[in-house]
ROTOR-960607 format. One record per residue (C-alpha): z, y, x; residue number from 1. Coordinates in nm, 3 decimals, decimal comma, padded with zeros to 5 digits. Layout:
<pt><Z>Z</Z><Y>Y</Y><X>X</X><pos>NUM</pos></pt>
...
This chain:
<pt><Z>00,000</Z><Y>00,000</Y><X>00,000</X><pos>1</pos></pt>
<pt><Z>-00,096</Z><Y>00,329</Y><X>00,124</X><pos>2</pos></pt>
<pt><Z>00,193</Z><Y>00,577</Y><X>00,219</X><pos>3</pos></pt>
<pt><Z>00,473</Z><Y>00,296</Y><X>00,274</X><pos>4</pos></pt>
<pt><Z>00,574</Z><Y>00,243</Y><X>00,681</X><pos>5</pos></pt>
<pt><Z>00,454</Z><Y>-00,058</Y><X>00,827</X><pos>6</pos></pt>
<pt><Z>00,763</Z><Y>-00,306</Y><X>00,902</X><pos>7</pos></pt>
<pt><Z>00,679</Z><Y>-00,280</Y><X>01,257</X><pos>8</pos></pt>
<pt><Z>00,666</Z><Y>00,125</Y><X>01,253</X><pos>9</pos></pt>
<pt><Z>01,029</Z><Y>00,124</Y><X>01,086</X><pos>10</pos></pt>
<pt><Z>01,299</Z><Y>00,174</Y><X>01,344</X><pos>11</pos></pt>
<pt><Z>01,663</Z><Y>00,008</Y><X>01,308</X><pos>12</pos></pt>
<pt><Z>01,983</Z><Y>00,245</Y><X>01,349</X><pos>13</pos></pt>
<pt><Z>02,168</Z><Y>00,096</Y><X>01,731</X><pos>14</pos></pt>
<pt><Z>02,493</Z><Y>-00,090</Y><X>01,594</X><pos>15</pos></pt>
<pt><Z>02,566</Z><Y>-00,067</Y><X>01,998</X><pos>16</pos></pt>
<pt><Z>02,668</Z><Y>00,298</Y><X>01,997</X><pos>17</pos></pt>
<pt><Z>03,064</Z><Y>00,331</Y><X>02,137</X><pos>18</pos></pt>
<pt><Z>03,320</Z><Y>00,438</Y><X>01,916</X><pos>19</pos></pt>
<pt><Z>03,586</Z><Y>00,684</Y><X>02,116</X><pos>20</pos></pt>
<pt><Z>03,895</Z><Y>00,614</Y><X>01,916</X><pos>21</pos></pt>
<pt><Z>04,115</Z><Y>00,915</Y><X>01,840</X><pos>22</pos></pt>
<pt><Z>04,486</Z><Y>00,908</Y><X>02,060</X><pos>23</pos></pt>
<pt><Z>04,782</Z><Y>00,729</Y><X>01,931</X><pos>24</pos></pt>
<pt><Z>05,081</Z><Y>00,982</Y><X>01,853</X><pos>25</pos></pt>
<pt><Z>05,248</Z><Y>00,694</Y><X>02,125</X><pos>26</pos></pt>
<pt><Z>04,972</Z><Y>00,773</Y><X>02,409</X><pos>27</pos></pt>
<pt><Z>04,959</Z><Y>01,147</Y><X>02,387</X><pos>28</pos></pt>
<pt><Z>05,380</Z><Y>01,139</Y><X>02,417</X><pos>29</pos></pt>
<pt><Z>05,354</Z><Y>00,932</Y><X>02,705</X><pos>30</pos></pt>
<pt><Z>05,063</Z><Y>01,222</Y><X>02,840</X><pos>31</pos></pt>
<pt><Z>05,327</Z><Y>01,466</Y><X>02,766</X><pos>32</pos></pt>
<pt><Z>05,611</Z><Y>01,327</Y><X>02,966</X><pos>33</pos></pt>
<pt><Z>05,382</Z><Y>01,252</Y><X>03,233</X><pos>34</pos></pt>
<pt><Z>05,270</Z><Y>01,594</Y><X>03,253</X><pos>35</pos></pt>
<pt><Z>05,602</Z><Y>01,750</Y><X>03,209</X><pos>36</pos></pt>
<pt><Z>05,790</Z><Y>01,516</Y><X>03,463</X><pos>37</pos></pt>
<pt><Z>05,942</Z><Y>01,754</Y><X>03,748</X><pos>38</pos></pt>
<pt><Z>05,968</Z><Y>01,666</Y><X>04,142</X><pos>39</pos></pt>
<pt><Z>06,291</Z><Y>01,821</Y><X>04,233</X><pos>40</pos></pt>
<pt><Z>06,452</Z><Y>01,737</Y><X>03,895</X><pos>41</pos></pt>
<pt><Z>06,418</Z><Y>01,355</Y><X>03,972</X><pos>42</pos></pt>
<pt><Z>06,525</Z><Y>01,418</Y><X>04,310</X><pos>43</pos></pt>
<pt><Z>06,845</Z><Y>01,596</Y><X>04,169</X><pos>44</pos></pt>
<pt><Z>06,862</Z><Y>01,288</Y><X>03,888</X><pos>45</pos></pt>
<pt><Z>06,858</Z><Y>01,031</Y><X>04,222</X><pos>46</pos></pt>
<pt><Z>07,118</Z><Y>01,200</Y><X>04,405</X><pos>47</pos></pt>
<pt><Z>07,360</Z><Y>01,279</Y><X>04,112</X><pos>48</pos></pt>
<pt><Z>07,303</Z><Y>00,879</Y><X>04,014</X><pos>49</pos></pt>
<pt><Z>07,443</Z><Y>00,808</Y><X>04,364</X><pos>50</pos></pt>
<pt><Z>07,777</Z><Y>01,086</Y><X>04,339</X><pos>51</pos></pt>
<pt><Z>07,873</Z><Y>00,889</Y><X>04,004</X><pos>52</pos></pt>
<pt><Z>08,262</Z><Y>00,815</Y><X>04,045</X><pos>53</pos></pt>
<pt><Z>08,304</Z><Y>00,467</Y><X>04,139</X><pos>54</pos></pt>
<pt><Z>08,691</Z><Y>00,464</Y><X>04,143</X><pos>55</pos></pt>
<pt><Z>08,889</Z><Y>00,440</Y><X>03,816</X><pos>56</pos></pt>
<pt><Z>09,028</Z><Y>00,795</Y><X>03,820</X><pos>57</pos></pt>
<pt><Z>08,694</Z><Y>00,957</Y><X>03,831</X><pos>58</pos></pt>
<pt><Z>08,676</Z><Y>01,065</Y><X>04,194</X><pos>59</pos></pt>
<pt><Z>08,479</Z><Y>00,864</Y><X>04,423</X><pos>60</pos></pt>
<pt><Z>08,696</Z><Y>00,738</Y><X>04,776</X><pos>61</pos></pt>
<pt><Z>08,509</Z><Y>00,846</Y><X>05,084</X><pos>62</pos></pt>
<pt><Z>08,697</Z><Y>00,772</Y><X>05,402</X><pos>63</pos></pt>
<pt><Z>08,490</Z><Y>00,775</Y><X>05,757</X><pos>64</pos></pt>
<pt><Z>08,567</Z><Y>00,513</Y><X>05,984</X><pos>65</pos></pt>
<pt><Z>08,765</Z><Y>00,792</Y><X>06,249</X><pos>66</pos></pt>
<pt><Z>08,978</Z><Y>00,854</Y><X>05,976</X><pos>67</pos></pt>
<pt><Z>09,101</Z><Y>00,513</Y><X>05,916</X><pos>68</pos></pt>
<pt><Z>09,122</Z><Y>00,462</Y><X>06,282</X><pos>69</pos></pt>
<pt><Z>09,350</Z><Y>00,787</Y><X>06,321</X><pos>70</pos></pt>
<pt><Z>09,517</Z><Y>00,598</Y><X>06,024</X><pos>71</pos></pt>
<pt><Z>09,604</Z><Y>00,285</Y><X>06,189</X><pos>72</pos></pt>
<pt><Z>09,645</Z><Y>00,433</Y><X>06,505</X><pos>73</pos></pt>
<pt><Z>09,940</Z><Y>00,686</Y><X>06,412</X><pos>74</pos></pt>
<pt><Z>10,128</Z><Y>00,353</Y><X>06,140</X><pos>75</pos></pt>
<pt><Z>10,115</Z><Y>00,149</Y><X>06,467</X><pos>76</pos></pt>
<pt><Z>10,289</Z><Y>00,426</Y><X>06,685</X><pos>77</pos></pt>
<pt><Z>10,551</Z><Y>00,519</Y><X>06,381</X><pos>78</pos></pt>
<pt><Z>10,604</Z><Y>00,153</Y><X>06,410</X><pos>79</pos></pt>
<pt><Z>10,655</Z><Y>00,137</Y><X>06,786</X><pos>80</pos></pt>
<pt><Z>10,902</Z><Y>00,431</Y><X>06,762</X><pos>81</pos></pt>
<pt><Z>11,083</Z><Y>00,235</Y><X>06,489</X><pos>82</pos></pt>
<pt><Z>11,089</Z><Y>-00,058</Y><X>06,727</X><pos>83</pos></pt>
<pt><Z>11,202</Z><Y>00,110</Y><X>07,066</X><pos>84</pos></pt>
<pt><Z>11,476</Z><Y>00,335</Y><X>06,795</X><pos>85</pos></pt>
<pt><Z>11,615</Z><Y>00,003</Y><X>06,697</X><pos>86</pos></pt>
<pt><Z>11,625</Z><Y>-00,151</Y><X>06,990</X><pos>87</pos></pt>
<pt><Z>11,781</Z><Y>00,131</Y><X>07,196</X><pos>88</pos></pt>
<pt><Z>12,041</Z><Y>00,193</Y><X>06,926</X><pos>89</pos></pt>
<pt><Z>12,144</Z><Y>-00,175</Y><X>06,942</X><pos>90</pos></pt>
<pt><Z>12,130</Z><Y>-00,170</Y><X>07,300</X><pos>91</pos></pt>
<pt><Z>12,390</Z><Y>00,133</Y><X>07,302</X><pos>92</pos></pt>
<pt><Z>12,551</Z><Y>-00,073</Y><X>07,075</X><pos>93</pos></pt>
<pt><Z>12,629</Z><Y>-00,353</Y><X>07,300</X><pos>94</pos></pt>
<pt><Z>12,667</Z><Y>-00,148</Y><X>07,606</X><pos>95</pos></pt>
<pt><Z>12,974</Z><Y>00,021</Y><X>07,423</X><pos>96</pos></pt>
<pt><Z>13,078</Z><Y>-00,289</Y><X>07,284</X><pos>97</pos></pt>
<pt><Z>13,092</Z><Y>-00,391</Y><X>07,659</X><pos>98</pos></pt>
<pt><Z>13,232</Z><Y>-00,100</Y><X>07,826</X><pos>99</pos></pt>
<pt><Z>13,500</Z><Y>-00,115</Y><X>07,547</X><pos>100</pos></pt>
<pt><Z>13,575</Z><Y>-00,491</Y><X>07,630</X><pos>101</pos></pt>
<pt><Z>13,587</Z><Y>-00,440</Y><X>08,005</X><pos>102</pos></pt>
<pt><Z>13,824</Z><Y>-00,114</Y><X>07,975</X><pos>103</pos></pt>
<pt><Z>14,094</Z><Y>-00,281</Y><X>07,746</X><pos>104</pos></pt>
<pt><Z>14,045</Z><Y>-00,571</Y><X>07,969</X><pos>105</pos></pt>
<pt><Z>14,156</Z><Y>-00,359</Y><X>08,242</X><pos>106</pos></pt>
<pt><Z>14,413</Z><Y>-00,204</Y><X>08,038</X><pos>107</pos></pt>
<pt><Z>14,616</Z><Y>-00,539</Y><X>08,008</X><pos>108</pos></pt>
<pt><Z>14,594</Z><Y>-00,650</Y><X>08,349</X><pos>109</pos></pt>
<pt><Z>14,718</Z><Y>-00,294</Y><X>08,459</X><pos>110</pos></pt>
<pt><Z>15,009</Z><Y>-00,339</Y><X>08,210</X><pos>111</pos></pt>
<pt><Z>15,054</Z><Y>-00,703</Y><X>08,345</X><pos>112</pos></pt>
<pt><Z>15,113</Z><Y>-00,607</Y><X>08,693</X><pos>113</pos></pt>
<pt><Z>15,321</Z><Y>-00,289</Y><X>08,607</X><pos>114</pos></pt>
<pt><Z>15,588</Z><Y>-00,472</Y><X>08,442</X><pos>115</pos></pt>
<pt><Z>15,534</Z><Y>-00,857</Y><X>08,653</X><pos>116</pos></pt>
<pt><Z>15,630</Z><Y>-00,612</Y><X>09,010</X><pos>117</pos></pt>
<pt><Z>15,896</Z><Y>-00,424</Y><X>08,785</X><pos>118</pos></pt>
<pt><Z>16,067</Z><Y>-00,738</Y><X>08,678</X><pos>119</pos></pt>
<pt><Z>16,042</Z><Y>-00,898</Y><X>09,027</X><pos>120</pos></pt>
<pt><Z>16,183</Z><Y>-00,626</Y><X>09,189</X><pos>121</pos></pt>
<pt><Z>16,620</Z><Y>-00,733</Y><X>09,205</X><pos>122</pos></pt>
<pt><Z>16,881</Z><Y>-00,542</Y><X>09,355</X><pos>123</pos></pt>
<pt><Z>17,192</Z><Y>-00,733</Y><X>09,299</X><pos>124</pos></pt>
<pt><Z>17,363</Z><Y>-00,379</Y><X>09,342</X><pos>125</pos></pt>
<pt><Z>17,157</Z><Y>-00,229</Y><X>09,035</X><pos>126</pos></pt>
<pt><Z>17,085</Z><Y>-00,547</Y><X>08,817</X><pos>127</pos></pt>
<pt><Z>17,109</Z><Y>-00,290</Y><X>08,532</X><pos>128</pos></pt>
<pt><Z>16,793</Z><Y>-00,141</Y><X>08,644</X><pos>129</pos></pt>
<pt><Z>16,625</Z><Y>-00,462</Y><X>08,661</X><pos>130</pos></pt>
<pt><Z>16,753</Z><Y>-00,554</Y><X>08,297</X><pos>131</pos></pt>
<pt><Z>16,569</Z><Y>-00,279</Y><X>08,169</X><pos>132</pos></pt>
<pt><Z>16,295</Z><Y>-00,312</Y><X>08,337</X><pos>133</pos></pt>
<pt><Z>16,266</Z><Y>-00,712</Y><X>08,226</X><pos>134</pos></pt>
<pt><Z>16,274</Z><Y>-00,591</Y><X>07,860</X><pos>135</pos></pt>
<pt><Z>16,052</Z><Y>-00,258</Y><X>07,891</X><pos>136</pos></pt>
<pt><Z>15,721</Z><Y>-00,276</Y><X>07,688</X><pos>137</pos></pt>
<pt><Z>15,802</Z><Y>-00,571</Y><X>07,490</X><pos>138</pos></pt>
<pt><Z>15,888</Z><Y>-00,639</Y><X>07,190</X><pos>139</pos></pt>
<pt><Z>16,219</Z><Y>-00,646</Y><X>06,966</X><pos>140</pos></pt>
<pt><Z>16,219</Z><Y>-01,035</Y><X>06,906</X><pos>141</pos></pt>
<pt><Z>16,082</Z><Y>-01,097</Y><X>07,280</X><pos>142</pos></pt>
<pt><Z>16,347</Z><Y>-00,810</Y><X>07,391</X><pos>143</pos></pt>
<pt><Z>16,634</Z><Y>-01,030</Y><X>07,242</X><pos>144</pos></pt>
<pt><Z>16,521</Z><Y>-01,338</Y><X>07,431</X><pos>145</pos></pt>
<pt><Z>16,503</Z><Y>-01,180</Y><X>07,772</X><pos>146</pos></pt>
<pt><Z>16,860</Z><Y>-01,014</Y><X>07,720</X><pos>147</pos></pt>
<pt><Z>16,976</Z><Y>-01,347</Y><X>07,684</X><pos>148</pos></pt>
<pt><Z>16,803</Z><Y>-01,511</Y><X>07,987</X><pos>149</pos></pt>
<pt><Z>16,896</Z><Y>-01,184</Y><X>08,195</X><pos>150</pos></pt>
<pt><Z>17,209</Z><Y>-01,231</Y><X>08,147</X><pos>151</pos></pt>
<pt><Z>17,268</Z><Y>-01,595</Y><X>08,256</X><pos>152</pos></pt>
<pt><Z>17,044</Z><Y>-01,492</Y><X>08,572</X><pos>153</pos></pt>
<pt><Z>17,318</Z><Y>-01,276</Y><X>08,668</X><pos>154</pos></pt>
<pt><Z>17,544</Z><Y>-01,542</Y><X>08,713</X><pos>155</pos></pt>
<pt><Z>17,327</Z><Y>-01,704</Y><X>08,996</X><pos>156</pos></pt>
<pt><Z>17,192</Z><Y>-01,342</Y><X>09,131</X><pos>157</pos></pt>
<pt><Z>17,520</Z><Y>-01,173</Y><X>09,184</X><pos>158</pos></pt>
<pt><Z>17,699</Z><Y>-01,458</Y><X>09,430</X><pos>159</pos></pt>
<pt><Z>17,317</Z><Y>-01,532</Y><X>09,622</X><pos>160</pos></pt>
<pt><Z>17,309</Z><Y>-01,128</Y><X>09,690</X><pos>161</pos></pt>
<pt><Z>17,001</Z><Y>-01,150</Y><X>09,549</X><pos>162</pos></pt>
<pt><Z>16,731</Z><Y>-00,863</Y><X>09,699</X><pos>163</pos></pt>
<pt><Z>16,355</Z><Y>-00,880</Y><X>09,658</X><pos>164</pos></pt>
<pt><Z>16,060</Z><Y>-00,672</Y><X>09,652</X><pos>165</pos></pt>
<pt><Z>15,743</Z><Y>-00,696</Y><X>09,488</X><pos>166</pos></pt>
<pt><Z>15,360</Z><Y>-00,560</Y><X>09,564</X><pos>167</pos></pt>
<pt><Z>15,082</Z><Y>-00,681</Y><X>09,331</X><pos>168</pos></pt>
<pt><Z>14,813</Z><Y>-00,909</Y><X>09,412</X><pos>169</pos></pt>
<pt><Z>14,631</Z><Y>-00,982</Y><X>09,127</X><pos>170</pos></pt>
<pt><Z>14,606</Z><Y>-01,003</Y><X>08,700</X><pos>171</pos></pt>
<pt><Z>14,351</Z><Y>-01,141</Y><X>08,504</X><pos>172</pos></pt>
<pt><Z>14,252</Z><Y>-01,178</Y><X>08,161</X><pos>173</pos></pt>
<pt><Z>14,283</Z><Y>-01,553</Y><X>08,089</X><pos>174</pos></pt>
<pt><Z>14,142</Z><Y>-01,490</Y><X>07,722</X><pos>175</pos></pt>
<pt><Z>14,145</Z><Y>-01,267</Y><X>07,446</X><pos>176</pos></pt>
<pt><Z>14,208</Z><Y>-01,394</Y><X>07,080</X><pos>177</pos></pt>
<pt><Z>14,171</Z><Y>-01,126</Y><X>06,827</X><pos>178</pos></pt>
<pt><Z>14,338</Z><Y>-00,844</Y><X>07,050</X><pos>179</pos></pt>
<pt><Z>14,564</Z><Y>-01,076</Y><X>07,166</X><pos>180</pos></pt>
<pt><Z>14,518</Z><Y>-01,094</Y><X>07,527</X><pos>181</pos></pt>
<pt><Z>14,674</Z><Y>-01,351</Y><X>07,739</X><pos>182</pos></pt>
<pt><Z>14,710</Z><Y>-01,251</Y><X>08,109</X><pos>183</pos></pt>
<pt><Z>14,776</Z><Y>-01,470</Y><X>08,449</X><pos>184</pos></pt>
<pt><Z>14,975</Z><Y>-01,179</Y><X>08,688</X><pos>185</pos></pt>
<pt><Z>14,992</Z><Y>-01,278</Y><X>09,049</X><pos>186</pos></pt>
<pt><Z>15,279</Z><Y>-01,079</Y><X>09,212</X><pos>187</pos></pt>
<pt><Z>15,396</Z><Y>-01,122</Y><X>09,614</X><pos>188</pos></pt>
<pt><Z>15,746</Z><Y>-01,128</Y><X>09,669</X><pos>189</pos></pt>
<pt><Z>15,962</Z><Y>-01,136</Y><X>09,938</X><pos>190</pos></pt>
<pt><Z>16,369</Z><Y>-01,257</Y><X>09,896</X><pos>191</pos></pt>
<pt><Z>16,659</Z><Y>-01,226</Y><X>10,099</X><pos>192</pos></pt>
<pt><Z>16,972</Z><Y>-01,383</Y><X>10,047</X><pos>193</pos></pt>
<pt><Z>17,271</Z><Y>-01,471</Y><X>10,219</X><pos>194</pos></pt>
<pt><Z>17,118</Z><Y>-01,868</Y><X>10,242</X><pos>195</pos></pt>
<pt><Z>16,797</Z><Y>-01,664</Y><X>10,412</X><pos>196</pos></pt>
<pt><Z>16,862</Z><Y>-01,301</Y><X>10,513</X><pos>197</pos></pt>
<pt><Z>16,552</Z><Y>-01,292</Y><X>10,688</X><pos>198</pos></pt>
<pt><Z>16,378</Z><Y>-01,305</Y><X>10,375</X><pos>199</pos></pt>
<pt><Z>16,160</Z><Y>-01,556</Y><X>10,209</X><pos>200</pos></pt>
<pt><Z>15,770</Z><Y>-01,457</Y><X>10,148</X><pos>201</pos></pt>
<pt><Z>15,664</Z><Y>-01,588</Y><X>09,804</X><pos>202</pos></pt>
<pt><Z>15,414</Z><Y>-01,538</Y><X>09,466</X><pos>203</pos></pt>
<pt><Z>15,574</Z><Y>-01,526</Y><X>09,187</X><pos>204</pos></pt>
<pt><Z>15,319</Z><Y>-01,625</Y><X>08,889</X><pos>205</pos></pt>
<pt><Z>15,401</Z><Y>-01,446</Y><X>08,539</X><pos>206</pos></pt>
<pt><Z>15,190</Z><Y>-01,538</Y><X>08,202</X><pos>207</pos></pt>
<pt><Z>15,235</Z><Y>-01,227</Y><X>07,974</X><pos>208</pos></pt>
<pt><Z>15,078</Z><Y>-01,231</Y><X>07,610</X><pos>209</pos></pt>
<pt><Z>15,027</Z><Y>-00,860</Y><X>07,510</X><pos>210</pos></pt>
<pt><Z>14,928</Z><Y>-00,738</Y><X>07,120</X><pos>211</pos></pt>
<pt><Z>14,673</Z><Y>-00,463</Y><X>07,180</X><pos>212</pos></pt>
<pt><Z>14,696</Z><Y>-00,400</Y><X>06,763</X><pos>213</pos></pt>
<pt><Z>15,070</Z><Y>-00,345</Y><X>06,845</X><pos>214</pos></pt>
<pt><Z>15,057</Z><Y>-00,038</Y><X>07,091</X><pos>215</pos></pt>
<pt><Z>14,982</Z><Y>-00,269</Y><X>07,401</X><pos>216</pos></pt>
<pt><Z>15,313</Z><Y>-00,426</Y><X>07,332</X><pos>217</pos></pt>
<pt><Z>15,425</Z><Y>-00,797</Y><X>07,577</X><pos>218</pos></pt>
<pt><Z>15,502</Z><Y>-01,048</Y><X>07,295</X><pos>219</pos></pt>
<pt><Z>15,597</Z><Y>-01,338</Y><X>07,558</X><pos>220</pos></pt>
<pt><Z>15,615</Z><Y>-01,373</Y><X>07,926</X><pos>221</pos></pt>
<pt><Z>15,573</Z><Y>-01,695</Y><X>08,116</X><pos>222</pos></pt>
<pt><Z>15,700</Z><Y>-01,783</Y><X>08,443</X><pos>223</pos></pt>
<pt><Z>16,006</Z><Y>-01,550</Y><X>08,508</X><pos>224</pos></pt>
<pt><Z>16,268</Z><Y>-01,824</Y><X>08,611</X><pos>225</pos></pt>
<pt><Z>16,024</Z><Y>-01,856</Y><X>08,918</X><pos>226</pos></pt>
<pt><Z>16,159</Z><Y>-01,546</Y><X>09,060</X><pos>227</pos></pt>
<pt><Z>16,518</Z><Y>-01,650</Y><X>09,106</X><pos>228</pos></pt>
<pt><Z>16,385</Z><Y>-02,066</Y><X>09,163</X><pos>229</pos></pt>
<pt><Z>16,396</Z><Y>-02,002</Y><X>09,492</X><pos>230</pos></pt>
<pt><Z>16,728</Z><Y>-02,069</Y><X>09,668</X><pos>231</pos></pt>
């Protein structure tokens, strides 16, 4: 028919052509972030992220390793000085313990002798001296007991003329019990009588017991008959 396109003249729309679809509310949010993220404000975000407190009250704990070593350093030298405190203060301690010891130590000896060459000395013209000297330092019960013996030592003193003198040798703390010291006295001693008017060279021997509690008093003395055993 004339007027009507040949089937090979018509041309067919291309069902290839691309379709751009339009961009999600999603995508152009995304754009926006992207566009609108800031350099130094995610540095600032890194660094704040790493100052977050990590300790329970809110405040992170920081301490260099100079600091802790100043730390240990300076507990280990207040402990030293603790230490060498101590142990000077104890040795003090025992030094005056000591020197205390060895000076009342010396204080009974000395009190030993005193009274051992006292009551050795005997002049059968002044036995009344020599009584009072046997009873001085001791006490009331050991005072009545040496009254006693003093007096039945007359008897043989008086008719032997009876004269000695007395240096002393030596005294020595034997032991101490409490304050109560026990003392060996070592006393030389020389006798005349009329059985040996030359004289007789001796050592009389004495055990006192003296109270330091008691005002240094002699509560018993040992050894006194050996003065007068000589004949």
């Amino acid at each position: 028919m004339a007027g009507e396109p040949d089937e090979k003249d018509v041309v067919e729309p291309d069902t290839d052509v691309a379709v751009v679809p339009d961009e999600t509310t999603e995508t152009r949010s995304g754009k926006q972030d992207t566009d609108t993220h800031d350099p130094k404000q995610a540095a600032k975000s890194e660094v704040d992220a790493e100052q977050k407190p990590t300790t329970p009250t809110g405040r992170r704990l920081s301490i260099s390793v100079r600091t802790l070593l100043v730390t240990v350093v300076m507990v280990a030298l207040v402990a030293a000085v603790g230490v060498m405190t101590w142990l000077y203060v104890g040795a003090n301690s025992r030094l005056d313990t000591q020197a205390r010891q060895a000076a009342d130590n010396s204080h009974a000896e000395q009190i030993s002798l005193d009274y051992a060459v006292a009551a050795a000395k005997i002049d059968v013209k002044d036995l009344d001296s020599w009584k009072k000297n046997l009873v001085k330092g001791t006490t009331p019960e050991l005072k009545a007991k040496l009254n006693d013996a003093s007096n039945s030592m007359e008897q043989i003193l008086a008719p032997l003329q009876w004269n000695s003198t007395a240096v002393p040798l030596m005294a020595k703390v034997r032991s101490n019990d409490n304050g109560i010291y026990i003392v060996d006295t070592f006393v030389g001693v020389e006798t005349k009588t009329v059985q040996a008017p030359d004289g007789l060279q001796s050592t009389a021997t004495y055990s006192i017991t003296i109270d330091s509690k008691h005002a240094w008093q002699i509560t018993e003395v040992g050894g006194i008959g050996s003065v007068v055993g000589q004949k």
